[in-house]
TIVO-2410 file (N, C-alpha, C; in nm, 3 decimals):
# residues 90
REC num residu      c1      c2      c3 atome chaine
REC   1      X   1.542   2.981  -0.251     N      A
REC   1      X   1.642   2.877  -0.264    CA      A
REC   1      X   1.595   2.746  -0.201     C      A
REC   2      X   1.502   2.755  -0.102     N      A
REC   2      X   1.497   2.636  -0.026    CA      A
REC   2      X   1.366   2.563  -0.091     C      A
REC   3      X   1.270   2.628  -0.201     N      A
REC   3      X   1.197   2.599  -0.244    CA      A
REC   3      X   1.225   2.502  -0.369     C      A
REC   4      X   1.363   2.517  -0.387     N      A
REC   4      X   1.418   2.545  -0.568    CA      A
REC   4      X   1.486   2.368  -0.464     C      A
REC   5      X   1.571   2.363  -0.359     N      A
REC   5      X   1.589   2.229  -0.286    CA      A
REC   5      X   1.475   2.133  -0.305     C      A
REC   6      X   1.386   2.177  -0.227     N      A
REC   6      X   1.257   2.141  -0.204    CA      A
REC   6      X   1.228   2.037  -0.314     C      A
REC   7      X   1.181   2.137  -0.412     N      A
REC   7      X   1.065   2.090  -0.569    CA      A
REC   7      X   1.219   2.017  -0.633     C      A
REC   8      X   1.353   2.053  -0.635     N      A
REC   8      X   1.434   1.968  -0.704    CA      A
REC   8      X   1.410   1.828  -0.643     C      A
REC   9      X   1.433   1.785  -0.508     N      A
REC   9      X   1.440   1.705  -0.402    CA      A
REC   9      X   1.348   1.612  -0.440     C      A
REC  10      X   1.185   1.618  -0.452     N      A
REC  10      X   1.146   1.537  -0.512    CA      A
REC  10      X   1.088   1.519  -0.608     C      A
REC  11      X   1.117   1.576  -0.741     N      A
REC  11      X   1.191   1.572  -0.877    CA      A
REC  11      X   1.240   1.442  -0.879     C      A
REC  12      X   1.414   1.453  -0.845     N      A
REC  12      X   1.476   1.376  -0.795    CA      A
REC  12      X   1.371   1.231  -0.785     C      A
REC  13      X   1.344   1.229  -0.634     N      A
REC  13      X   1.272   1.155  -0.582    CA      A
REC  13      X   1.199   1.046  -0.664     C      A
REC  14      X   1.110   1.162  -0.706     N      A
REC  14      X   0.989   1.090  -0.841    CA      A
REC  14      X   1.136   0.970  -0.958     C      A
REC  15      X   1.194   1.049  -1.001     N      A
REC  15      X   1.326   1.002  -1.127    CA      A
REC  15      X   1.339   0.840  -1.098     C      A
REC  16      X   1.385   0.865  -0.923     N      A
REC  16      X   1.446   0.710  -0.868    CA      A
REC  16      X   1.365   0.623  -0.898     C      A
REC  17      X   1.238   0.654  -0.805     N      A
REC  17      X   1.130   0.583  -0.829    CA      A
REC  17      X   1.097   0.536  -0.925     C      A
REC  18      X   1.043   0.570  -1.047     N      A
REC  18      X   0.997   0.550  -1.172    CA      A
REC  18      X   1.152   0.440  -1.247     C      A
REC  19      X   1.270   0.488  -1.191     N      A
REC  19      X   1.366   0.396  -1.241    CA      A
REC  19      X   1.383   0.277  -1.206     C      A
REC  20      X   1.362   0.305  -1.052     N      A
REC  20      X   1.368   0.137  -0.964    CA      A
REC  20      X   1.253   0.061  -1.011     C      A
REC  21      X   1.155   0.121  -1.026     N      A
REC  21      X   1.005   0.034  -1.094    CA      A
REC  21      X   1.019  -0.017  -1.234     C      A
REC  22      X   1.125   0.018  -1.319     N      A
REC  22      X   1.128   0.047  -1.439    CA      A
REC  22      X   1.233  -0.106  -1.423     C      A
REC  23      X   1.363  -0.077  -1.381     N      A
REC  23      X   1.456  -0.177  -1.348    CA      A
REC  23      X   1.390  -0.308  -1.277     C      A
REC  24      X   1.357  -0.320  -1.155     N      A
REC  24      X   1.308  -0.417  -1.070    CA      A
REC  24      X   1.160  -0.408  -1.061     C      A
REC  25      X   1.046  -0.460  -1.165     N      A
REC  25      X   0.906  -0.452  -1.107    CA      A
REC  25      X   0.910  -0.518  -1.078     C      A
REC  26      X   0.930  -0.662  -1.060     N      A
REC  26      X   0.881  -0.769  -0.978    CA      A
REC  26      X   0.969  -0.830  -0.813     C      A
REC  27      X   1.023  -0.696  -0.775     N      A
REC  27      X   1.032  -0.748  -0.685    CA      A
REC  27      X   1.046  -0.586  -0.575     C      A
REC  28      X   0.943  -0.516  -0.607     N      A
REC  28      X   0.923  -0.404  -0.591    CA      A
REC  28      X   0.757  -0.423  -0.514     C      A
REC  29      X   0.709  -0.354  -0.430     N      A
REC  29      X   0.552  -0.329  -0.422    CA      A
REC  29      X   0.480  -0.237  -0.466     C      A
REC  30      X   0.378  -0.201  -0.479     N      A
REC  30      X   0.308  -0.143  -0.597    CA      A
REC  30      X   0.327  -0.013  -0.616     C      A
REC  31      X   0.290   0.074  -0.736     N      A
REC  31      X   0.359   0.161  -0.762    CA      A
REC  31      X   0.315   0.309  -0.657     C      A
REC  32      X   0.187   0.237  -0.588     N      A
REC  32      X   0.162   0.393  -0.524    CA      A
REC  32      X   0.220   0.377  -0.395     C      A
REC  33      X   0.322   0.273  -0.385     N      A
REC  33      X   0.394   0.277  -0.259    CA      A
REC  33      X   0.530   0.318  -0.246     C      A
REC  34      X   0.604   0.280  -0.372     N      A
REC  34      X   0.712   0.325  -0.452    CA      A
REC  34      X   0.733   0.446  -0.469     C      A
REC  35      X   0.619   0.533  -0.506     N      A
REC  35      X   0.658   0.664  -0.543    CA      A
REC  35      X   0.647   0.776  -0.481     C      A
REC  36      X   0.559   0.752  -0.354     N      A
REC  36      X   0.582   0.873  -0.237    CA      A
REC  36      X   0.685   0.842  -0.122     C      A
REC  37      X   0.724   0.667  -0.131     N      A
REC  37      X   0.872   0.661  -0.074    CA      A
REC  37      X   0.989   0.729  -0.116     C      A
REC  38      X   0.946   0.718  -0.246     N      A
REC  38      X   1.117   0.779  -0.312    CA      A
REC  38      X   1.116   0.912  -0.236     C      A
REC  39      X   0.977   0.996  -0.334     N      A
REC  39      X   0.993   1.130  -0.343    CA      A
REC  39      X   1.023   1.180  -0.149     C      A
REC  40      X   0.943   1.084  -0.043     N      A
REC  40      X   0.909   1.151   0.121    CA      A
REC  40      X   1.074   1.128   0.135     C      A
REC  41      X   1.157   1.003   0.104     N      A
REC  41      X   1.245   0.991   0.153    CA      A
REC  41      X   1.372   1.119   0.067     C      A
REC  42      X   1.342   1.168  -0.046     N      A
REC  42      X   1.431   1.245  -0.092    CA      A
REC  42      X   1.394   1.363  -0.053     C      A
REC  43      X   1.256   1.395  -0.007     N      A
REC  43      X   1.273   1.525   0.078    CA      A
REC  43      X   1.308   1.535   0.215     C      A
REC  44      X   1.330   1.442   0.263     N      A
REC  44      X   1.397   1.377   0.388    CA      A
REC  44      X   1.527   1.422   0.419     C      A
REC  45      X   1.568   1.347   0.276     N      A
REC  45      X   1.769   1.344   0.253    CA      A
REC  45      X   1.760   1.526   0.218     C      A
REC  46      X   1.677   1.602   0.178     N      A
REC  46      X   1.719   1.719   0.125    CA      A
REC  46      X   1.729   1.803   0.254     C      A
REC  47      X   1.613   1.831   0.353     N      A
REC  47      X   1.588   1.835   0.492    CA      A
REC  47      X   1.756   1.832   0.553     C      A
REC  48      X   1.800   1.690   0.583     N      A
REC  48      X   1.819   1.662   0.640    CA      A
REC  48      X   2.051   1.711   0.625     C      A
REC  49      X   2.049   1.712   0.470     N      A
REC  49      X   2.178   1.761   0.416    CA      A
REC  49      X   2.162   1.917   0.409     C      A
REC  50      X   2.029   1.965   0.399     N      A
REC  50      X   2.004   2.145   0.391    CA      A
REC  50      X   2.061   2.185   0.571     C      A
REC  51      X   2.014   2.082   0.683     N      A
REC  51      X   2.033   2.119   0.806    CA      A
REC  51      X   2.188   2.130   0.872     C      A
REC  52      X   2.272   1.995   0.783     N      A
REC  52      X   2.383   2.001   0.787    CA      A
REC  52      X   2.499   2.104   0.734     C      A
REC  53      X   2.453   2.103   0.636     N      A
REC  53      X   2.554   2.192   0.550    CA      A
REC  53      X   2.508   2.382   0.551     C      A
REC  54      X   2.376   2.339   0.547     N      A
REC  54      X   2.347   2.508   0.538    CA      A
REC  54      X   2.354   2.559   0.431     C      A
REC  55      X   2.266   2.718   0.424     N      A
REC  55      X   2.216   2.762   0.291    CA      A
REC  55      X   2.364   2.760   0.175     C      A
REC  56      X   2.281   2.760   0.056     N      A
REC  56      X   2.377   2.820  -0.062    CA      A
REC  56      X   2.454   2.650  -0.092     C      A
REC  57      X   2.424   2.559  -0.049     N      A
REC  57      X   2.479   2.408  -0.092    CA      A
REC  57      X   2.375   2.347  -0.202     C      A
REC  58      X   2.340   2.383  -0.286     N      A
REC  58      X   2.247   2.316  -0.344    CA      A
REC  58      X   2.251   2.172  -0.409     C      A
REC  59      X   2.388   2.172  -0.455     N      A
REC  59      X   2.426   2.077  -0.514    CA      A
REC  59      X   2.452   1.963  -0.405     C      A
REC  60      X   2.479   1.984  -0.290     N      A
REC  60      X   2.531   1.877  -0.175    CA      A
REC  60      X   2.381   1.871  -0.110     C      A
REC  61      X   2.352   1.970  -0.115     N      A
REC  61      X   2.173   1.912  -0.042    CA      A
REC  61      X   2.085   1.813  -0.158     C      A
REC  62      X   2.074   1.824  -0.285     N      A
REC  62      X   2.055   1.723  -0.365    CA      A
REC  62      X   2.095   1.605  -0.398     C      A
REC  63      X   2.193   1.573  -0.364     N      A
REC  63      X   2.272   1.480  -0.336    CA      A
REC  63      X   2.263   1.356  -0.215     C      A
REC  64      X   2.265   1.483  -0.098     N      A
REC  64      X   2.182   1.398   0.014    CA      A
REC  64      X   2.066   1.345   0.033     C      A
REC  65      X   1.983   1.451  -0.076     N      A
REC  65      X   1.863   1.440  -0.144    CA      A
REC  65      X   1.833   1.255  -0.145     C      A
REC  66      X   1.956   1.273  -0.305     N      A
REC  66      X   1.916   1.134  -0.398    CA      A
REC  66      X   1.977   1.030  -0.277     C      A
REC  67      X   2.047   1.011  -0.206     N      A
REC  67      X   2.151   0.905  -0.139    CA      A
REC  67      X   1.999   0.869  -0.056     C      A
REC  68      X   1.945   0.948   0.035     N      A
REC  68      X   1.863   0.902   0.099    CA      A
REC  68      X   1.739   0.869   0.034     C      A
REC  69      X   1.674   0.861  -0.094     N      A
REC  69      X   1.566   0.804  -0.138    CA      A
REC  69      X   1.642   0.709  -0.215     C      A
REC  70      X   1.739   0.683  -0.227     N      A
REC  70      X   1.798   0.518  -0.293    CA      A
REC  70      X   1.777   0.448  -0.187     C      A
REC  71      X   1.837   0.510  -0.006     N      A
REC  71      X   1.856   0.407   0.054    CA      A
REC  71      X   1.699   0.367   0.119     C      A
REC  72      X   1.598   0.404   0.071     N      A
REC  72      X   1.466   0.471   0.084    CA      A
REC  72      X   1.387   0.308   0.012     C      A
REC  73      X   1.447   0.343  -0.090     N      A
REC  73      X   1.388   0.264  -0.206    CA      A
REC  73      X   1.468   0.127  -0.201     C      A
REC  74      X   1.569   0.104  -0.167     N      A
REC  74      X   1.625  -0.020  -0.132    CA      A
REC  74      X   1.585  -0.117  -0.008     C      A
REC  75      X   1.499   0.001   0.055     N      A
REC  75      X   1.457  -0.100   0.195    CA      A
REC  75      X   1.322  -0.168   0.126     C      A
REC  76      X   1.237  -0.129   0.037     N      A
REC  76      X   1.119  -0.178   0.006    CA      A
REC  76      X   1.178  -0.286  -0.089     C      A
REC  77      X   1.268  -0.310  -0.169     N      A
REC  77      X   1.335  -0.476  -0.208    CA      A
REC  77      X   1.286  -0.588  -0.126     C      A
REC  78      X   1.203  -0.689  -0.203     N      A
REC  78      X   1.200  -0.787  -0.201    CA      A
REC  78      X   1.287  -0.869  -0.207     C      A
REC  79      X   1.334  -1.027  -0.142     N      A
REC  79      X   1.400  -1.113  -0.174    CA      A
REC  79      X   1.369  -1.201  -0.313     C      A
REC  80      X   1.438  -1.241  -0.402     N      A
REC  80      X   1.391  -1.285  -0.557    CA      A
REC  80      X   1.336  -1.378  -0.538     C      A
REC  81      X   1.267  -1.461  -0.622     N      A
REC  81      X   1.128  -1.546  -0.611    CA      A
REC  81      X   1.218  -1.675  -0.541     C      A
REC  82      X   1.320  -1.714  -0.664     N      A
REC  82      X   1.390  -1.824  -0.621    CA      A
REC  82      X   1.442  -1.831  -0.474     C      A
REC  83      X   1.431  -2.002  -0.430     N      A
REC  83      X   1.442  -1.957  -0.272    CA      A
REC  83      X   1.500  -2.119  -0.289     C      A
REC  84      X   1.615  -2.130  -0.222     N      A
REC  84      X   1.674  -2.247  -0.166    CA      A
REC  84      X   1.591  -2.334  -0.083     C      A
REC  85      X   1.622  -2.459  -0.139     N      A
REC  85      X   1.491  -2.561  -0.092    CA      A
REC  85      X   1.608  -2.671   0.037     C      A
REC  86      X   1.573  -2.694   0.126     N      A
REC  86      X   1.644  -2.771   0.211    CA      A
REC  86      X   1.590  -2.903   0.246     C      A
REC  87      X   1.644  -3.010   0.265     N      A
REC  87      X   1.611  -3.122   0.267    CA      A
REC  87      X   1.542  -3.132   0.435     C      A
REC  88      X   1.477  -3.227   0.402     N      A
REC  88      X   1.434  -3.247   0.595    CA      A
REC  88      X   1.498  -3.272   0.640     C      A
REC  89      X   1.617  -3.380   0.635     N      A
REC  89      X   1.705  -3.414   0.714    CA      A
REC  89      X   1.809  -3.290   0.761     C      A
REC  90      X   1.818  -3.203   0.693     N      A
REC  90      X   1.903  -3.117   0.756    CA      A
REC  90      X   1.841  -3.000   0.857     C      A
***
């Protein structure tokens, strides 16, 4: 069971990844940085909801899974190119 967490977990993982790259490439960093974040951080969240909840949750350990490689993959976001220009005087 914890294997079946495990290999789902970053499954998972890989999915986000490849989506966030897919959605946002340009303001993403490159793809071999993207994709063992997703997957390390969704075996992280799986870890880390398997410790909480305990055996036989599969569905809530996947879950914790995906929550923590979104919030995984949201920290590597860039700010968008456009950038507010300010006058000298201010």
């Amino acid at each position: 069971m914890v294997i079946l967490e495990a290999l789902g977990s970053v499954l998972l993982g890989l999915a986000l990844s490849w989506a966030a790259l897919r959605r946002l490439p340009d303001r993403l960093p490159a793809q071999r940085v993207v994709y063992p974040a997703g997957s390390l951080g969704a075996l992280f969240g799986a870890y880390l909801t398997h410790t909480a909840l305990g055996t036989g949750h599969l569905l809530g350990t996947l879950l914790g899974a995906l929550f923590v490689a979104a919030v995984t993959l949201s920290l590597l976001i860039r700010p968008a190119t456009r950038r507010l220009r300010r006058s000298a005087a201010a």
